[in-house]
C-alpha positions as CSV (number, residue, x, y, z in Angstrom):
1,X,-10.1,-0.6,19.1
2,X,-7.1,1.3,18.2
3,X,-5.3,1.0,21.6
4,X,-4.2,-3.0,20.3
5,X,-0.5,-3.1,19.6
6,X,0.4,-3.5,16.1
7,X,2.6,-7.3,16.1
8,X,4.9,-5.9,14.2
9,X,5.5,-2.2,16.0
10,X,8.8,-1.3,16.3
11,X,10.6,1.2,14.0
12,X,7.5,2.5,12.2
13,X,8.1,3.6,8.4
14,X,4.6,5.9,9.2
15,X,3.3,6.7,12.2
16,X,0.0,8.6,12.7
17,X,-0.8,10.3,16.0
18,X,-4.5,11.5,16.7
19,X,-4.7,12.5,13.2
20,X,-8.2,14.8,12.4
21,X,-8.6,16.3,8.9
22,X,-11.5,17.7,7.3
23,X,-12.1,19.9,3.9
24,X,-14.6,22.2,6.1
25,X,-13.5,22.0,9.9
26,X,-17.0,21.6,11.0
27,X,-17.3,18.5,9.2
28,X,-13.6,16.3,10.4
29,X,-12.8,13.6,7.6
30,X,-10.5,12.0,9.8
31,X,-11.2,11.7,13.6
32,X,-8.3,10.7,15.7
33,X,-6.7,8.4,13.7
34,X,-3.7,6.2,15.0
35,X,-1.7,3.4,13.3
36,X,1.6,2.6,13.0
37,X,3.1,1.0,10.1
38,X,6.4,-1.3,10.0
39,X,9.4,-1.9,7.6
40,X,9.2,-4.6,5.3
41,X,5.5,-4.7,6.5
42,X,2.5,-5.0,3.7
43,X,-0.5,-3.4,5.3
44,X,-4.2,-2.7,3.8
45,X,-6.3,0.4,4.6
46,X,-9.8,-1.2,4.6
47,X,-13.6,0.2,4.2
48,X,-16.3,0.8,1.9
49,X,-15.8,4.3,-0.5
50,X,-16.5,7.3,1.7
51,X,-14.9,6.8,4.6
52,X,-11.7,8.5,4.2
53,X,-8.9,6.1,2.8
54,X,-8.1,7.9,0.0
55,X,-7.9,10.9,2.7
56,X,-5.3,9.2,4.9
57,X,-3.3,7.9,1.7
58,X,-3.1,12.0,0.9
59,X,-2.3,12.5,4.8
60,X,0.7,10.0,4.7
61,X,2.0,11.3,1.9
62,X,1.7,14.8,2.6
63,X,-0.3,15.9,0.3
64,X,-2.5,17.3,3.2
65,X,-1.2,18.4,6.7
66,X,-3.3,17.3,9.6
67,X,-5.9,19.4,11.4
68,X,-4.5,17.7,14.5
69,X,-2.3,15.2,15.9
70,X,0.8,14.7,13.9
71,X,1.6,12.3,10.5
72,X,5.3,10.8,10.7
73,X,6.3,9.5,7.5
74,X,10.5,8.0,6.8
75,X,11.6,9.8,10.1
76,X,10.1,12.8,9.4
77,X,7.1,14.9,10.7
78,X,4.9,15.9,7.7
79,X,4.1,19.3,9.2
80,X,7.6,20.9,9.7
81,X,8.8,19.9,6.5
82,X,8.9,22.5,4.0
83,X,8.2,22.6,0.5
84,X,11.6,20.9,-0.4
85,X,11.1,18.8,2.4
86,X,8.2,17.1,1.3
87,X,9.2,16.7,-2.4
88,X,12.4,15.4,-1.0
89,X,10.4,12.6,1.3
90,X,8.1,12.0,-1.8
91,X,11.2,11.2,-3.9
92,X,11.5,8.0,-1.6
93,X,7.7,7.1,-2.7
94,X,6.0,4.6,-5.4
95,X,2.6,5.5,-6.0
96,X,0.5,3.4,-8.3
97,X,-2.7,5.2,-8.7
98,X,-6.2,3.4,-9.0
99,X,-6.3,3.7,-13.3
100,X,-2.3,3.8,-14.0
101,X,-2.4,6.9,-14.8
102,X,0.2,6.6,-17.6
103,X,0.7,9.2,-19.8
104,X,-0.6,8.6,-22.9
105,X,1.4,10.6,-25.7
106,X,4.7,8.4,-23.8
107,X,5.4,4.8,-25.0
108,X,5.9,2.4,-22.3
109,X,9.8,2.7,-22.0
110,X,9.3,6.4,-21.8
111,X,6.6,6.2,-18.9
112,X,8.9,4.1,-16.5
113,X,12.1,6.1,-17.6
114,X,10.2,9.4,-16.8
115,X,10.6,9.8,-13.0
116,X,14.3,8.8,-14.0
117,X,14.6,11.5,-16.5
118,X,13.4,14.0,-13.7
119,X,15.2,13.0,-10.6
120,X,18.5,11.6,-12.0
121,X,21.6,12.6,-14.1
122,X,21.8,9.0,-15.7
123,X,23.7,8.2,-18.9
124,X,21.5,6.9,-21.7
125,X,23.0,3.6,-21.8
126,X,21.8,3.0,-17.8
127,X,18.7,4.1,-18.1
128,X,17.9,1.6,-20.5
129,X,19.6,-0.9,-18.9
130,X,17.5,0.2,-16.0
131,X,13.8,0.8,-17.7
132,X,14.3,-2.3,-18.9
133,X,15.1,-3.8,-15.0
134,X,12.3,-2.7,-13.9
135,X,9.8,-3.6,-16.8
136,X,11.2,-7.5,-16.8
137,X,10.2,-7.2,-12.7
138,X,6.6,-6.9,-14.5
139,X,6.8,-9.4,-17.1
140,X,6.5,-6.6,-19.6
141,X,10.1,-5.7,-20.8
142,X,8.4,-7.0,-24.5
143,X,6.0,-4.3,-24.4
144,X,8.4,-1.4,-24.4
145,X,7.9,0.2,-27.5
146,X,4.0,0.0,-27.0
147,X,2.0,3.0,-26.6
148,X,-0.5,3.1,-23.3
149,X,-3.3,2.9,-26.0
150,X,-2.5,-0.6,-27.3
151,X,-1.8,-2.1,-23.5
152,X,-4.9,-3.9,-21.9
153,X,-6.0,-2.8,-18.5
154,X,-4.1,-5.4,-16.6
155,X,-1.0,-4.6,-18.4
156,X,-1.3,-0.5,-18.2
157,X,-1.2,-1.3,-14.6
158,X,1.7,-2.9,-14.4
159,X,3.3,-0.6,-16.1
160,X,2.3,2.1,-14.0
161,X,3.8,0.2,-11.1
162,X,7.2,-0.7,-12.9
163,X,7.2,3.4,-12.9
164,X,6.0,3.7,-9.4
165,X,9.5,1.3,-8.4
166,X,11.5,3.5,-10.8
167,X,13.4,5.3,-7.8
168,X,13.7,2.1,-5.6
169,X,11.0,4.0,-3.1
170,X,11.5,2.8,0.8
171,X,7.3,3.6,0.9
172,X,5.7,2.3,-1.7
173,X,1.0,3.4,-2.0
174,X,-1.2,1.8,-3.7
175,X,-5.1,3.3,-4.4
176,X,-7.5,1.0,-5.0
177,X,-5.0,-1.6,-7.2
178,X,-7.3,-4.1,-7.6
179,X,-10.4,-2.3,-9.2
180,X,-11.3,-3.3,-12.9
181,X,-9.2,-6.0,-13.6
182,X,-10.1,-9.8,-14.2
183,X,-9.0,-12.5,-12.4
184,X,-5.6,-13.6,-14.3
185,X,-4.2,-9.6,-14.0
186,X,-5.7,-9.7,-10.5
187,X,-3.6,-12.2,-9.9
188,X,-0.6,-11.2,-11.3
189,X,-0.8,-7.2,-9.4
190,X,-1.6,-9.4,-6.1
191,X,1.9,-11.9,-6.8
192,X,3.5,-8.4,-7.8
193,X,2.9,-6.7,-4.9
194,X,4.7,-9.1,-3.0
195,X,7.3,-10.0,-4.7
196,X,8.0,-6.6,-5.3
197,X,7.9,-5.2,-1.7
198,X,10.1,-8.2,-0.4
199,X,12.7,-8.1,-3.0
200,X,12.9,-4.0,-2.9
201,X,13.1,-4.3,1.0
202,X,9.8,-2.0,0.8
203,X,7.1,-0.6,2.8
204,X,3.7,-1.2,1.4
205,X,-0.2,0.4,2.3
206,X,-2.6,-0.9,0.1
207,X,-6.2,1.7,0.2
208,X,-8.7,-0.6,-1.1
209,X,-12.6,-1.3,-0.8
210,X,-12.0,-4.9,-2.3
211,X,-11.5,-6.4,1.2
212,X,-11.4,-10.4,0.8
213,X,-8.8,-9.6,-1.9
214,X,-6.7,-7.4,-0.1
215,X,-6.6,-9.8,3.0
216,X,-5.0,-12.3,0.9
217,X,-1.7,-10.3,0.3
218,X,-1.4,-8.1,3.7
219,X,0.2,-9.0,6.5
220,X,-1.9,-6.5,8.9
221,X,-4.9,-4.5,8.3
222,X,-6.6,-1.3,9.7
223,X,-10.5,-1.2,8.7
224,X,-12.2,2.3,8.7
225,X,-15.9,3.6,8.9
226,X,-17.3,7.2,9.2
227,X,-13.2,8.6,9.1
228,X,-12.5,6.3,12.2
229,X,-10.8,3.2,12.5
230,X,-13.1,0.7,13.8
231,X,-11.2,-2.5,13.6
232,X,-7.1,-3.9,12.8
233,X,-5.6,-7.0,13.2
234,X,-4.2,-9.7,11.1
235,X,-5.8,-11.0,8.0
236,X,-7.6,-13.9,10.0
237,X,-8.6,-11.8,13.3
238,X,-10.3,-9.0,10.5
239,X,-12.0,-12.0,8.9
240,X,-13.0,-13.1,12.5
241,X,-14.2,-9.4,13.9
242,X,-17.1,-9.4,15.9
243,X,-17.8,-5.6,14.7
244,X,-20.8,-5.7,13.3
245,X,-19.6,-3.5,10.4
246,X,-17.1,-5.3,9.8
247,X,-18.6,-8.9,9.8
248,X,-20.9,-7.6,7.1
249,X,-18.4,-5.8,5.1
250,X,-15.6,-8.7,5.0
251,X,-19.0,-11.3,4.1
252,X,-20.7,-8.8,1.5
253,X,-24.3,-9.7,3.6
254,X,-26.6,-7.3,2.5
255,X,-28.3,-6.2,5.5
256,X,-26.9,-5.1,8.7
257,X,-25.3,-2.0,10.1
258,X,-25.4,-1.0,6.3
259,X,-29.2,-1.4,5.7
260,X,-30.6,-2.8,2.3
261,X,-34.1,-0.3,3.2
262,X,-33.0,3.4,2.6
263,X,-35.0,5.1,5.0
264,X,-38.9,5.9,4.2
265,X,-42.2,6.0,5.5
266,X,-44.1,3.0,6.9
267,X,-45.1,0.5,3.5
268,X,-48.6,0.4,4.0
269,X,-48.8,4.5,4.1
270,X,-47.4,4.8,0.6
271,X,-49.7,1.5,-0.5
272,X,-52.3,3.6,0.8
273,X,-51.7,6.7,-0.8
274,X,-50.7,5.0,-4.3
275,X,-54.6,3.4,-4.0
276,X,-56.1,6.9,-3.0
C-alpha cells in the first residue's frame, strides 16, 4: 500500500527511498520502506513492538545508514554525510526519548540549558532568560530548581521535551511518548505536542505502539508490521483500514492475524497424554 500519495507531499522534511536495514544482512529489519514526511506535518510511526519503528526512528536520524535505498533527512542524504555532517543535521533535531532520559545529578534548569551550554556561546543572562522560555512552554518554569528525582513521571517528561526544543529543532522525534503516564500528563504531552510543533513551525514523527492515542494528535500515519509498512493514511482512513492487521491492532481484538492460541499440538493429544 505504499504506492498512495501522501495529502500532504510536497517539499518533504524526510524522505525514505526503498530503505532495507538489518543488524545481520540475512535477516533485513527494514524491507523497502517508503514515506515521505512534510513541513509543519505531525505524523505517527504505527505498530505493535518488534516491527522496526524504533529502527526507522535511528534510520531518520542517522544513527544507522541504510542497507539499501537512500534516507533524506533536511535536504540532505544520510549516507554522504560525514561525521560532521550528521552531528551538524542532528543539531537541527529534538529528541524526546521514551523515559526522558534526564540526567539525574542536573537540576531541571541545568537539563534544558545543557544542549545550550554545548552548542552555543550564550551569555549567562540569555540562557536563563531562555531555559526559562522554554520551561514556561511546559508549564514547568516553577520547577527549575528541582532535581529529576523529586519530578513525577509526567513532569520528567516534559522536561525532557523542554530540552529536546532547546535549539528550536526544524525535526523534532518522539519514541514511544505516551508510555507510563496517566491520563491528566497524557494529556498534557498530547496538547504539548501540538502546540509545540505549530508554534516552533516544526516537523514532528511520533514512534509509538499506543495507536488510538497517537491518532488523536497526528495528522497522517504510516502503520508497520514484520519491518514493512502495511498501511498509511489519515487518522480516520487508518481507523477505517480493511487490513486485517490493522483492524485488529487499531480495536485491540484479541484474535486475528495476531492469534490468542500460540501454536501447539491438537488439545485432546495433550488431554490424552496428561490422563496416561
Amino acid at each position: 500500500m505504499q504506492d498512495k500519495t501522501h495529502p500532504q507531499a510536497g517539499d518533504p522534511v524526510v524522505q525514505i527511498e526503498g530503505v532495507w536495514f538489518g543488524y545481520d544482512p540475512a535477516r533485513p529489519v527494514l524491507r523497502d520502506i517508503n514515506l515521505a514526511i512534510p513541513r509543519g506535518a505531525v505524523v505517527g510511526i504505527m505498530g505493535q513492538s518488534g516491527c522496526g519503528k524504533t529502527t526507522l526512528l535511528r534510520v531518520i536520524m542517522g544513527a544507522y545508514l541504510p542497507s539499501r535505498g537512500r534516507a533524506r533527512v533536511l535536504g540532505r542524504s544520510t549516507g554522504e554525510l560525514d561525521r560532521d555532517g550528521l552531528y551538524a543535521m542532528r543539531r537541527r533535531m529534538g529528541m524526546l526519548f521514551q523515559f526522558g532520559a534526564l540526567f539525574t545529578d542536573l537540576s531541571v534548569y541545568e537539563n534544558v540549558a545543557f544542549p545550550m551550554r554545548e552548542n552555543c556561546a550564550l551569555a549567562e543572562d540569555l540562557l536563563h532568560d531562555l531555559v526559562m522560555l522554554k520551561l514556561e512552554a511546559v508549564g514547568l518554569r516553577g520547577a527549575a530548581a528541582l532535581m529529576p528525582t523529586e519530578l513525577s513521571g509526567g513532569m520528567a517528561r516534559r522536561v525532557a521535551l523542554a530540552r529536546s526544543i532547546a535549539l528550536d529543532p526544524q525535526l523534532m522525534l518522539y519514541d514511544e511518548p505516551f508510555t507510563g503516564l496517566d491520563p491528566i500528563s497524557f494529556g498534557v504531552i498530547v496538547r504539548l505536542i501540538r502546540e509545540l510543533n505549530d508554534s516552533l513551525g516544526a516537523t514532528s514523527i511520533i514512534v509509538t505502539h499506543d495507536v488510538q492515542e497517537a491518532l488523536g494528535v497526528v495528522d497522517y500515519a504510516y502503520f508497520m508490521a514484520e519491518g514493512r509498512v502495511i498501511a498509511q493514511g489519515t487518522p480516520d482512513e487508518i481507523r477505517a483500514s480493511p487490513e486485517p492487521f490493522v483492524n485488529q491492532f487499531v480495536n485491540g481484538r484479541a484474535d486475528g492475524p495476531v492469534p490468542f492460541h500460540y501454536p501447539a499440538a491438537p488439545y485432546d493429544a495433550d488431554l490424552e497424554v496428561a490422563s496416561a
